[in-house]
N, C-alpha and C positions, 0 to 999 in steps of 0.2 A: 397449536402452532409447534414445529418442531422443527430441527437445523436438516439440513442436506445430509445423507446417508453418503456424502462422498464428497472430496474435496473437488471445492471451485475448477481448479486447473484442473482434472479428468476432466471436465468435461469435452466432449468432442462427439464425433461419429457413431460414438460405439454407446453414447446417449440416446442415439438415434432410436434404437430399438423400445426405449419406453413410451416415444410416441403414439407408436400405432395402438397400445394398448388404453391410454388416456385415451384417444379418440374416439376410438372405438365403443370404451365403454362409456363414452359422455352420450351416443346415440347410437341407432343401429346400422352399423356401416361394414361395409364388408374388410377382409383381413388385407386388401391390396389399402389401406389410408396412406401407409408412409409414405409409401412408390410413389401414390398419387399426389403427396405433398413436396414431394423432392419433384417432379417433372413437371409440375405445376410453376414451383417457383423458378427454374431454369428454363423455360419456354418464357414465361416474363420477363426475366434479364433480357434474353437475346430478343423478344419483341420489342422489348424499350429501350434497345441498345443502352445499358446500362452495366460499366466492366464487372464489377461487383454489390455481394450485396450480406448482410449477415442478419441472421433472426433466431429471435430467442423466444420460448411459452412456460409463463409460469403457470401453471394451473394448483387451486389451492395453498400449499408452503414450496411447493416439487418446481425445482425447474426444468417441466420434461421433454425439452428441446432447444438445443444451443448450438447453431452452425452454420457455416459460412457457401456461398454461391456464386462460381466467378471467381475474376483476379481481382488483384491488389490495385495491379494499374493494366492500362492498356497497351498490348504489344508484349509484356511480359509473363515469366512463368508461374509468381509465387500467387498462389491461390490464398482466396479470404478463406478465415475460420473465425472459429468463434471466441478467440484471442484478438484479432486486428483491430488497429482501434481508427474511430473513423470520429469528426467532429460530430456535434449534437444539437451545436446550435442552439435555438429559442428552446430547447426538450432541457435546457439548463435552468429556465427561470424557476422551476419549482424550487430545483436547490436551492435555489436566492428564498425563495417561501417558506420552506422548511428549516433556513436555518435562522430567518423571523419567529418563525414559529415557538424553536427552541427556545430564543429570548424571551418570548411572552410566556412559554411557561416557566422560565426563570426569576419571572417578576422582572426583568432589565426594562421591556418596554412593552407597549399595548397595540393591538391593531388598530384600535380611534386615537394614538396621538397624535397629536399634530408631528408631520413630519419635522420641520422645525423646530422640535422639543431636543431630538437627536442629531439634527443638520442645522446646527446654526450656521447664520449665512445665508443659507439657501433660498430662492428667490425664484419665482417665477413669472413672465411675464405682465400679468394680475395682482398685486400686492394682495388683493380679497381672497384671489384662488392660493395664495402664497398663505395667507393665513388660516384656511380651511381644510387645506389639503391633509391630509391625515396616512398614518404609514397603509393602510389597507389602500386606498387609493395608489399610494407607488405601485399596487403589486396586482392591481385589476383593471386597468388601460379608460380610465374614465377621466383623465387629466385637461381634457379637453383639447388638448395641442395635437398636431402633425406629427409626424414622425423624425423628422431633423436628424434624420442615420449620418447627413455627411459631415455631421458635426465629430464623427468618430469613426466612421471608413475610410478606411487608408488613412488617416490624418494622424497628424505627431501629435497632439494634444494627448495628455494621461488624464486620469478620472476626472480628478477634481477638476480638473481646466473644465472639463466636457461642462459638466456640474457645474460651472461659474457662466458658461457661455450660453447655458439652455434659460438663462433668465430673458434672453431676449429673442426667444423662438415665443413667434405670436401666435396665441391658439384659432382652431380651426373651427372647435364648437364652444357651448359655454360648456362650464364646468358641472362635471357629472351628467350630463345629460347626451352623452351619444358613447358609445365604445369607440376608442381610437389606437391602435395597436402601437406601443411608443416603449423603443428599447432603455430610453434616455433611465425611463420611471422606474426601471431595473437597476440601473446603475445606479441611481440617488437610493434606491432600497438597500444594495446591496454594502451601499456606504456607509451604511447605520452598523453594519456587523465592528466594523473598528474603532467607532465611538464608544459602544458600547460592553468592547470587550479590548484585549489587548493583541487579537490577532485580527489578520486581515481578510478580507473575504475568502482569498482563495486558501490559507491556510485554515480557517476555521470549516469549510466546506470538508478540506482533507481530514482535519482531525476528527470533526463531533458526525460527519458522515461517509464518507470513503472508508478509514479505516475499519472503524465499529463494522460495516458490512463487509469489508473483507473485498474493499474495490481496488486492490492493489496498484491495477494496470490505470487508471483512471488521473486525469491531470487537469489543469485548469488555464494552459497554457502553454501555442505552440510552441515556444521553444523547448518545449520540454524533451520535443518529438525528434532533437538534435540528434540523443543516446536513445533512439527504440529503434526496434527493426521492424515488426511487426505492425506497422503502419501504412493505410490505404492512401491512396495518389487520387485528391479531388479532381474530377472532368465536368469539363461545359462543352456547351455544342456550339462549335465556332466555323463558322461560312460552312455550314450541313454537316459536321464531320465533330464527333464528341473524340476529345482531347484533354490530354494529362493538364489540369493547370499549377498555379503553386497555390500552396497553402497560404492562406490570410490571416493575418497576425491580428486580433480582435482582441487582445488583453486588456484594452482600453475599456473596453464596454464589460468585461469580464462575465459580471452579474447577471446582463443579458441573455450568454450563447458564446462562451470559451470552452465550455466546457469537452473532452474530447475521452471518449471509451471504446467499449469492447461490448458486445451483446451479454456474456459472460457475467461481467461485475454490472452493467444496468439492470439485469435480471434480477440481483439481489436487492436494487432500486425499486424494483417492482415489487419483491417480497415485503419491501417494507410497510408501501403504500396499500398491497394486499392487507396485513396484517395489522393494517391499522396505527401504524407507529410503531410496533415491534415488532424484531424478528429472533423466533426463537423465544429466550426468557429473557433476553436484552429490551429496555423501551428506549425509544429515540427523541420521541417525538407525542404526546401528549394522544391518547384521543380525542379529545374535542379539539385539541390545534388541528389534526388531522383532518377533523370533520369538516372546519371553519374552512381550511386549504380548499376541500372538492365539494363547499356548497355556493351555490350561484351567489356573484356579487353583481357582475353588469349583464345585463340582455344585449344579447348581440343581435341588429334589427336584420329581420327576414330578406336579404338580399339576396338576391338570383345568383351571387359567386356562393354565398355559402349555401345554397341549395343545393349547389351543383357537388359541390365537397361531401355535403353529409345530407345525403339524397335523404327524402322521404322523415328529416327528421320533424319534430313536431316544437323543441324549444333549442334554441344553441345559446350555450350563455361563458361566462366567464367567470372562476373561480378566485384563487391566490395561487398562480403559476398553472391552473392547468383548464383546457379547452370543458365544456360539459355541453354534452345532449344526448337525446335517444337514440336507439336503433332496437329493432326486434321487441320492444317494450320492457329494453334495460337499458340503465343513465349508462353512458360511456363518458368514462375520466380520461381524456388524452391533452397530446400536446405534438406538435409537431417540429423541426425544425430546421433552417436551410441560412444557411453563408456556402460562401463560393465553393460550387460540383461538389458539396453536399448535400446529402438529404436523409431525415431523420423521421420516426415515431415512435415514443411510447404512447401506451394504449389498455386502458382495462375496462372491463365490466365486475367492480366490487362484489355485486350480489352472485355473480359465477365463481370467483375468487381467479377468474382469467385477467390473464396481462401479457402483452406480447411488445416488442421491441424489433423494430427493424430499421437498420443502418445501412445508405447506399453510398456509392462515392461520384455519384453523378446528380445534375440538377431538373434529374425529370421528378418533378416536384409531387405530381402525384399517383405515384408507384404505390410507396410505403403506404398512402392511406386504402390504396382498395385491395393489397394485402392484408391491411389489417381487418379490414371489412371478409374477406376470403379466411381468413383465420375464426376470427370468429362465426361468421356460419357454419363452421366446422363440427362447432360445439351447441350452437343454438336451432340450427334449421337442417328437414333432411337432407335436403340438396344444395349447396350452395352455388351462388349465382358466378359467373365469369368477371368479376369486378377488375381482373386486368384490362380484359379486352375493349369492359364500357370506358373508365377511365381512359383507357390507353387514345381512345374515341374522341371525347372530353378534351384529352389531350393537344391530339390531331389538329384538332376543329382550333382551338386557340393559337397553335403558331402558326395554320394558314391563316387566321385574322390578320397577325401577326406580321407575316410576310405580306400580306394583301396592303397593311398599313406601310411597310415601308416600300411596296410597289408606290402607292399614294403619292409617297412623300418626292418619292423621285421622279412620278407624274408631272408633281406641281415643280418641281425644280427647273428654273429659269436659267435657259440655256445661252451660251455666250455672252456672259456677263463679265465683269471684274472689280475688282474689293476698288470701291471709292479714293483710296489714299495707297499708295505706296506702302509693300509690306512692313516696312520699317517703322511708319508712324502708329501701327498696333500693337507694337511690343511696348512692354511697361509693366507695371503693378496694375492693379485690380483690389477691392479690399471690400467684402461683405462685412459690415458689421456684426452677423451669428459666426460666420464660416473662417471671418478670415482672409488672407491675402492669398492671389495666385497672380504668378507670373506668364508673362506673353514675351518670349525670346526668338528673334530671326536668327535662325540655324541655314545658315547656308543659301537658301532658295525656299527655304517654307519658314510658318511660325510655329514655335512649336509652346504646348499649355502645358505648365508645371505647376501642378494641383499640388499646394499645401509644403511645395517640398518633398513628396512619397510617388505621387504618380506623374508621370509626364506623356501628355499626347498629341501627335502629328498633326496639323491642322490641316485639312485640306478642303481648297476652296469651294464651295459650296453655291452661290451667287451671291450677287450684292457686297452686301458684308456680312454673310452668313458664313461661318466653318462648318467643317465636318471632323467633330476633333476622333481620330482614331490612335486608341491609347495603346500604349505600346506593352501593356499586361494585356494581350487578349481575351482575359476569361472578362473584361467590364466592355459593355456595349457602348457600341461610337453615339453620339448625340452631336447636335446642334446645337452650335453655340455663336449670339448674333453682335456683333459691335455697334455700339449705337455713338453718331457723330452731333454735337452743340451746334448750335448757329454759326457756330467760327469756322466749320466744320473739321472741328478735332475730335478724338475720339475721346468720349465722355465716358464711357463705360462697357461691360460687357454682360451679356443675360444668357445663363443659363438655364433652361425651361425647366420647373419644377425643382429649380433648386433656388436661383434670386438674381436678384442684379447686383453685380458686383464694378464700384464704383473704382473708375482710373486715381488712381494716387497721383497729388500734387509730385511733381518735382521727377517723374518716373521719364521715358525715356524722350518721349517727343516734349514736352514741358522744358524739360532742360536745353531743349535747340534756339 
């Protein structure tokens, strides 16, 4: 192991030129590779209509590619490099892992404690599951519960709230016995770092790992993004047409997927986990914590979505922060990740000492993985396969479903109807017991739904007493939302699909008449 022959910030363009020679000598390829990897990766931007994109290769301790594809945002001039820093999303929970890690080899705490040992209080819907649960379980999605994001999307609630309110998120299987991908188990991990020490998640992330690798540009929260310039403009694809959104303020869930970089300083993220827990003649991070992190905890069951993701693999499982399965007949240690018009991968194969890292600022979800699969055939096969174009395929096929469903929905839409009661008598409170209150206010001539106090969406009538709430952040899809009337015929409540019923509060607007 040994450090970069050249500081972090050179890197650029002019790194380029060590590509071709890695490549080359990893198989026998001819002298056009770089060409071929730079026009490779800009025919996939512009076939995925995605504005930008940036990617990084560590091969061995070398980071021998670091650079950017595309703009910043869409309509303007300032092009990515391998400085812009773009969110990361879920490619964050390792650091939530690693920096458990560090405390286990600190002796602070163990991966089979009871969570509980370091979160008093903490509770979850099972007092049995509340007392078995153990910190390795925060950090490998076998909780048995749903996912209950809207307990902290868009929502005012800060951690602990979150952490007080997921006692009454009821699970979906028993415990331990299904993988269930659940950001919450991140945030309850990630809350053990200030029990246990005197700084907070995101400062102890900064100090015991950002700095030591030298991730300067690297933050744990948008607002950090106030004073940077060099920063990507998230896009979602709204009514066919991919568009600049705003960034989404996730500090809440932090532990999860706040975290936000540069391909640049995550490469050095890569050197580490290359390198076993140290980089250079610094250690970070324990090797056997290391090892614990990238060896299988949950089997993730053979389902036709993750076939379609990690084609032809043979096991997919679940480590402490990072995805594991084969390809070529070597384990792959990845992790992906995605919040609003972004999308993320890091990605390695240990026994190659490959790792690659690619950041887009769009939500075509999966670009970065059949790059990353194109990358490494690079290195492992003589010819490597067109994985944008199958993907891109893959892709295709899923939002004409997509569209075909919400043709469906407007099929079954029952035409010439009208909302039961006068719009007046829909407005009120609303009040989920997990979620929370949301208001139903008559704006003029419509009703309009203000989610939480953060988001507010237009309602517009759908049949019966069906809405169609269309929120006025465009980057969140309009859904269905239905009022449901008592024998009296008042309105009792309102159900949002896949989120709950949310009961009318005593005393709220028609109550009071």
């Amino acid at each position: 192991m040994h450090s970069l022959p050249y500081p972090v910030a050179s890197l650029g363009r002019v790194i380029m030129a060590a590509v071709a020679v890695v490549l080359v000598a990893s198989h026998a390829r001819s002298a056009d590779t770089l060409a071929s990897v730079e026009a490779y990766f800009e025919e996939a931007i512009a076939q995925w209509d995605v504005p930008g994109l940036a990617l990084a290769v560590v091969k061995g301790d070398e980071v021998v590619m670091a650079r950017g594809f595309g703009v910043r945002e869409r309509g303007k001039d300032e092009a990515v490099d391998e400085n812009t820093l773009f969110a990361i999303g879920s490619a964050s929970k390792a650091f939530t892992a690693a920096a458990l890690a560090m405390l286990v080899d600190e002796g602070k705490l163990g991966w089979d404690d009871p969570a509980t040992k370091h979160l008093p209080g903490f509770q979850l819907f099972d007092p049995a599951v509340t007392r078995e649960l153990t910190v390795r379980d925060l950090l490998c999605h076998r909780s048995g519960l749903p996912r209950g994001d809207l307990l902290w999307y868009a929502t005012p609630y800060r951690r602990d709230e979150i952490l007080r309110r997921v006692g009454r998120l009821e699970p979906e299987w028993s415990f331990r016995s299904h993988f269930g991908y659940q950001n919450i188990m991140y945030l309850a991990a990630g809350q053990i770092v200030p029990r246990a020490t005197d700084l907070s998640w995101d400062d102890f992330v900064k100090q015991r790992v950002f700095l030591p690798l030298g991730m300067k540009s690297t933050v744990t929260s948008v607002k950090a993004l106030e004073s940077l310039e060099n920063v990507a403009t998230p896009h979602a694809k709204i009514d066919g047409d991919v568009e600049a959104v705003a960034w989404r303020d996730i500090d809440n869930v932090g532990p999860a997927g706040s975290i936000i970089s540069n391909v640049s300083d995550m490469a050095q993220w890569v050197r580490l986990q290359l390198g076993e827990g140290a980089v250079g003649d610094r250690r970070l991070i324990s090797t056997a914590a290391l090892a614990e992190m990238q060896a299988p905890q949950t089997i993730i069951q053979s389902e036709e979505y993750y076939r379609a993701i990690y084609p032809e693999a043979h096991f997919l499982c679940y480590g402490l922060g990072w995805f594991l399965h084969d390809y070529a007949g070597r384990k792959i240690v990845e992790h992906g990740g995605a919040i609003d018009g972004m999308r993320a991968k890091v990605a390695m194969i240990p026994e190659e000492e490959l790792g690659v890292v690619i950041l887009t600022n769009a939500e075509r979800s999966r670009l970065p993985t059949a790059l990353m699969f194109y990358i490494f055939d690079l290195y492992l096969k003589p010819e490597p396969r067109d994985w944008s174009s199958e993907f891109l395929s893959l892709a295709q096929e899923a939002e004409k479903q997509a569209e075909e469903a919400k043709a469906k929905r407007r099929a079954e839409r029952a035409e010439n109807t009208e909302p039961s009661l006068p719009l007046e008598a829909y407005a009120g409170a609303y009040e989920n017991d997990l979620y929370g209150e949301v208001n139903v206010q008559l704006e003029i001539d419509h009703l309009v739904l203000d989610t939480f106090s953060v988001l507010n969406a237009d309602l517009e009538h759908w049949h019966y007493d069906t809405f169609l709430s269309r929120y006025r952040d465009r980057g969140i899809e309009p859904r269905l939302i239905t009022f449901h009337l008592n024998t009296s015929g008042k309105v009792e409540s309102l159900v949002m699909p896949d989120v709950g019923t949310f009961s009318r509060v005593a005393n709220s607007a028609e109550d009071s008449q």
